[in-house]
C-alpha positions in Angstrom: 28.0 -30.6 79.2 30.4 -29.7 76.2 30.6 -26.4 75.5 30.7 -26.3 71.4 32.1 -22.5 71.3 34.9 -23.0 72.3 35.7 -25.8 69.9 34.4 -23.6 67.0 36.9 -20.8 67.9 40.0 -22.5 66.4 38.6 -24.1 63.3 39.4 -21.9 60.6 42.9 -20.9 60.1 43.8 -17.5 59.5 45.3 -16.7 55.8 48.7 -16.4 57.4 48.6 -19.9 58.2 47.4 -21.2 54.8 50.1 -22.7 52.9 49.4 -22.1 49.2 50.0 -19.1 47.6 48.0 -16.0 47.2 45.8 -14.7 44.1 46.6 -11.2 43.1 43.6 -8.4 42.9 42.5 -9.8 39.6 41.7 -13.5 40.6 44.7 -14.4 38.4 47.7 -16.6 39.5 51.2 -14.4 38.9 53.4 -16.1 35.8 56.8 -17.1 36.7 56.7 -16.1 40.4 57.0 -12.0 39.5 55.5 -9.9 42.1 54.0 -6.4 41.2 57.2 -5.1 42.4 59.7 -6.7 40.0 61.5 -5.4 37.4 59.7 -6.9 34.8 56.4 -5.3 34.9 54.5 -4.4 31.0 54.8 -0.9 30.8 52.6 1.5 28.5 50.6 -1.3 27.6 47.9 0.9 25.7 50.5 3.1 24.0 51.6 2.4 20.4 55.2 1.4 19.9 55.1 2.9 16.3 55.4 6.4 14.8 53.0 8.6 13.6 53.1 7.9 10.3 53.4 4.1 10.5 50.0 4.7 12.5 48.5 7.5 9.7 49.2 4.2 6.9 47.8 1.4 9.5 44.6 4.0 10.1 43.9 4.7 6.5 44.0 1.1 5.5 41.6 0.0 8.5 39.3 3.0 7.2 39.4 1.8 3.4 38.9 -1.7 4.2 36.0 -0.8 6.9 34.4 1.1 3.5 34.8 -1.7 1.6 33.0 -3.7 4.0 30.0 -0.9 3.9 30.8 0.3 7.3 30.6 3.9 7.1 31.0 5.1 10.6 33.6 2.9 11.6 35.6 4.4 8.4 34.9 7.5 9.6 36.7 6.6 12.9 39.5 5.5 11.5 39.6 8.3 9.4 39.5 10.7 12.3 42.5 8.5 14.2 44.8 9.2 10.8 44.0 12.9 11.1 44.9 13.0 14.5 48.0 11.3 14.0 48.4 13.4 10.7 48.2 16.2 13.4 50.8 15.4 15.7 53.2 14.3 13.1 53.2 17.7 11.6 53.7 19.1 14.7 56.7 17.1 15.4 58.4 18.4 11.9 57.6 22.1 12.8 59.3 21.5 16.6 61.5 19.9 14.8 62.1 23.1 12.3 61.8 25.5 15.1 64.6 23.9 16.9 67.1 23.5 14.2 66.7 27.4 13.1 66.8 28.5 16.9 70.5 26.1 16.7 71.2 27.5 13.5 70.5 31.1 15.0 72.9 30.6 18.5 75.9 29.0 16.2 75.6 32.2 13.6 75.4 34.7 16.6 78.5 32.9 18.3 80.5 32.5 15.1 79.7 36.8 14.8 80.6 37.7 18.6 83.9 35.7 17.6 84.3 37.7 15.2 84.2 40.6 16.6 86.6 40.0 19.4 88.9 38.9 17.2 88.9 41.5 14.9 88.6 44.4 17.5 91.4 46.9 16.2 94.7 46.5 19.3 95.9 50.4 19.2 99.5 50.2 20.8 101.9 53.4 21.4 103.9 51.6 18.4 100.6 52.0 16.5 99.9 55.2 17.2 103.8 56.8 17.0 104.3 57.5 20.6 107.5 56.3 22.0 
């Protein structure tokens, strides 16, 4: 008698010994042969490339055109995205203000302390009348 087990023990390969390539996580097949550790990864995918007030217009105009449609709520978002931006842009202009006075402030105070060492009175004996 045949014993089947044994015979059912090296069927299946193991994935080592496949020979296609592996799907990543996602179930897609990677583009061009980059691995997740190359150089050439998408970074900040969800982040805007575009300044605040580029995205304040862009916000505005989806808001007006969402109103236009008779989509109140969906203006109303937009409308809070523009403030938000409106937000940090102003922010930006007073760091920005705050750092060029504290500049402003540590060139004066240098430019005075030169000042004052360089116009500290020398007294000599010469000065003075002592020989």
């Amino acid at each position: 008698m045949i014993n089947f087990r044994n015979n059912r023990k090296n069927r299946f390969k193991s994935n080592g010994e496949r020979n296609f390539r592996k799907r990543s996580i996602n179930g897609h097949k990677s583009q061009n042969g980059f691995n997740a550790s190359s150089e050439f990864r998408i970074r900040n995918v969800n982040r805007n490339n575009q300044n605040a007030s580029k995205l304040i217009d862009k916000y505005k105009n989806l808001a007006r055109e969402a109103l236009s449609s008779g989509d109140k709520i969906l203006s109303e978002n937009y409308l809070q995205h523009a403030d938000h931006f409106s937000r940090i842009l102003s922010l930006q202009e007073t760091n920005k203000d705050i750092n060029t006075n504290q500049s402003i402030n540590q060139e004066t105070n240098q430019k005075i302390d030169d000042l004052k060492e360089d116009k500290t009175p020398n007294i000599t004996d010469e000065a003075i009348g002592n020989d």
